[in-house]
N, C-alpha and C positions, 0 to 999 in steps of 0.2 A: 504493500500500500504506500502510493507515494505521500511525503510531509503533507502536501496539502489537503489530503482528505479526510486527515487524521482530525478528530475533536480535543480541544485543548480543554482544558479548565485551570485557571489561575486563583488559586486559593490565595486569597487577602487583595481588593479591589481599592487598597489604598493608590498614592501617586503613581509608587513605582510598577504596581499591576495595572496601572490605567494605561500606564506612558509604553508599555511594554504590548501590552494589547493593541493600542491605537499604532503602535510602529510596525507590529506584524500585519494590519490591514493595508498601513500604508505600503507596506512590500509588497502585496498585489500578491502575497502568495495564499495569504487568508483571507476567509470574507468574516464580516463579522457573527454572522449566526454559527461559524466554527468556535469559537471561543464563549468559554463561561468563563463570568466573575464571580466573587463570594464576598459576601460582604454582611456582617449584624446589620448593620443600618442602610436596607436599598435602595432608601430616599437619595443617599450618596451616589449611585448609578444610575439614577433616573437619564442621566441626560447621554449614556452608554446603551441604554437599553433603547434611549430612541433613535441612536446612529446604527441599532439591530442586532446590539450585543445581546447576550445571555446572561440573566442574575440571579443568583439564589443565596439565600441567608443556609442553606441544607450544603455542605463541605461533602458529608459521605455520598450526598445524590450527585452533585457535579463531578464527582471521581469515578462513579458504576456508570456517566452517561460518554467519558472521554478517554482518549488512549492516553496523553499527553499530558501530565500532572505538574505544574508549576507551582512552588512554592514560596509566595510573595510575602511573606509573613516579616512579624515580628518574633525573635531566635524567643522572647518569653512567653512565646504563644505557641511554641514547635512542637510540645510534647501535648497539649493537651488538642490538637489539632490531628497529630497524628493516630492519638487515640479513638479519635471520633471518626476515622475514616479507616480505619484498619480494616474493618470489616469488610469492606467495599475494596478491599486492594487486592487484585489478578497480579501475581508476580511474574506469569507468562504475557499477560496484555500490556500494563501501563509501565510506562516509562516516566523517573521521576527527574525534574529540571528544582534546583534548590539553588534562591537565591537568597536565604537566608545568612545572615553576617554571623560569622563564629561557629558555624555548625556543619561539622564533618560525614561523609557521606557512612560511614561506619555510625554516625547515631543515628541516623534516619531509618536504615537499615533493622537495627539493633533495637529502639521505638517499634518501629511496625510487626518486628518477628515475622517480617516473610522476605526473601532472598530477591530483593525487587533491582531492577539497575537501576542508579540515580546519579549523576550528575551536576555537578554545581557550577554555578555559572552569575557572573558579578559583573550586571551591564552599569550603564549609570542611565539618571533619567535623560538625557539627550536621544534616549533611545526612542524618545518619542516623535523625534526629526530624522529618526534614522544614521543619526551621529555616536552611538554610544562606542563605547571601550568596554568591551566586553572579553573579561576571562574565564574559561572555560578547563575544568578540569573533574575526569571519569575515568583514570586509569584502567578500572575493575569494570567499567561496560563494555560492550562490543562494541566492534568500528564501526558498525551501521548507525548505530543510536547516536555516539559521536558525533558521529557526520552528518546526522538528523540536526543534532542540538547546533553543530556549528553554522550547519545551512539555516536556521531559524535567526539563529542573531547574525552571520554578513547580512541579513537581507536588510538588518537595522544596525549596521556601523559594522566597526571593526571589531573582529576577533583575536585570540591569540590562547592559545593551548599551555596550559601553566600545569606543573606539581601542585596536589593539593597542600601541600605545606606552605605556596605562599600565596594562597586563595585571601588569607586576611590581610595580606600586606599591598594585594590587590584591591580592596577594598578599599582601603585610605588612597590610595595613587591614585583611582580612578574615578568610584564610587563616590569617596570625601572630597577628592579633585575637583569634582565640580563643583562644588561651595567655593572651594580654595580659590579656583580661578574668577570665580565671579564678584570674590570680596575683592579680589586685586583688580577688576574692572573697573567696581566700584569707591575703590580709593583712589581710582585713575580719574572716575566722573568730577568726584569730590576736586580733585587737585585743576581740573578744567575748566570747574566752575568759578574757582577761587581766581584761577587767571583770565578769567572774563566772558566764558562759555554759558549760554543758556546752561541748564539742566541737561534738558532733556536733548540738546545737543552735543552738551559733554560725553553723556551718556549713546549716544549713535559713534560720534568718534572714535572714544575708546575702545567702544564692542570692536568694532568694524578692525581698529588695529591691533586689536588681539587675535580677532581671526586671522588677519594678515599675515601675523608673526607665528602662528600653529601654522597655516598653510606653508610658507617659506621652509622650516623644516622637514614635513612630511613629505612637499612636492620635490626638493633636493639631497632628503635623506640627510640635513648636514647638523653638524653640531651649533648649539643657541650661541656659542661664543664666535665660530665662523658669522655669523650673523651680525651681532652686533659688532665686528672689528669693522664689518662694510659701513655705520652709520658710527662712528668712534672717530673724530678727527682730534689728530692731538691740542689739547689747551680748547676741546669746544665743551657746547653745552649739553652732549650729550653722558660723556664721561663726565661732567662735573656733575650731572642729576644720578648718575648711577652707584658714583663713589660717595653722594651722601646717603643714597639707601641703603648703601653696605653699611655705613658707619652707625646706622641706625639699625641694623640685624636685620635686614630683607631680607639674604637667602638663608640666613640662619633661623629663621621664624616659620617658614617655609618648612625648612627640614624638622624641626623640630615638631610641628603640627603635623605631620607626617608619620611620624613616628610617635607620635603620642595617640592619632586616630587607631594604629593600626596595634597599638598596646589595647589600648580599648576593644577595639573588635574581638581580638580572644577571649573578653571576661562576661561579652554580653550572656553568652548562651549558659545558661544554668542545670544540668540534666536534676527532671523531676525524680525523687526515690521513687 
């Protein structure tokens, strides 16, 4: 059966299962009556269900009606999630996608007590523009399933097949990344404004040359420093804006949140006794 005929169900219809749903429609490989959401509160979906998505507050019904089991959740929600849908779990039918932060595919496993293949997989919300950075790691599945899961996210950004040992470190880089980047946009607007920029035209500059600057390395493979030596004239004001935000801890604040995310990410998931 090829991916697209397959029925998804995305257990927890918060952002990143909305963003995640609406990217796989927008890849033309889903239509939206493939896909269920799950959600306690459906008033939150209403406006999914009118673009012909599928909702239900029942987790074990959305799991006996799709082959495709996506786990959108919160890691303090995983065990008591899993227990409510165990019953409902074909370990020859469904294939499990876990994009739960801090939770290894030996506890999903190990929770359900049936020999299911799952996979974990850590897009970010960009996914909903078909932009995400998506890590992917399922040692212990088959290469078909794999290659299921990877063909589902190229259709919405970029991939890249990772050890699950650094699945959480993937989290912070790419997952927390997007915060990251966008607070640094917006200290960009901030700093625009203050030199004489509308708002909300600080704010279109910025973005616009942030993109500019991700395109420039992705489209020439090069390093961010090859980059900036091309806009670096000695005694300008380029190195004079840059060498005060080092003196101020830019890329040390940077790394440091980085690594303090990705500390975090290991402590969320708590296994119920």
């Amino acid at each position: 059966m090829s991916s697209e005929k397959k029925k998804v169900a995305i257990l927890g219809g918060g952002n990143m299962g909305v963003a995640l749903a609406n990217g796989m429609v927008a890849s033309g490989k889903y239509q939206p009556a493939d896909i269920t959401l799950t959600r306690r509160n459906l008033r939150s979906l209403d406006e999914m269900v009118q673009l012909g998505f599928r909702a239900t507050s029942d987790n074990a019904k959305a799991v006996a009606e799709a082959d495709i089991i996506i786990l959108s959740i919160l890691p303090q929600q995983l065990d008591s999630v899993l227990d409510t849908i165990a019953v409902s779990v074909d370990a020859h039918r469904h294939l499990f996608v876990s994009i739960v932060t801090g939770v290894y595919v030996s506890d999903i496993i190990s929770r359900l007590g049936k020999p299911v293949e799952v996979i974990r997989a850590m897009p970010n919300t960009a996914i909903a523009i078909r932009e995400s950075m998506t890590c992917i790691a399922g040692s212990e599945a088959s290469d078909e399933n794999r290659a299921l899961v990877c063909k589902i996210f190229d259709a919405v950004g970029e991939t890249v097949e990772i050890e699950e040992e650094l699945m959480t470190s993937a989290t912070a880089l790419c997952a927390c990344g997007i915060a990251f980047f966008l607070r640094s946009i917006r200290a960009a607007t901030q700093g625009g404004t203050e030199i004489g920029f509308h708002a909300a035209d600080a704010l279109r500059m910025a973005a616009q040359t942030a993109k500019g600057a991700a395109s420039l390395l992705l489209h020439f493979q090069s390093h961010p420093e090859n980059e900036i030596d091309k806009v670096t004239s000695p005694k300008g004001c380029t190195i004079a804006g840059l060498n005060e935000m080092e003196h101020h801890g830019f890329s040390s604040a940077l790394i440091k949140g980085i690594k303090t995310s990705s500390s975090k990410a290991e402590q969320l998931y708590h296994k119920d006794k």
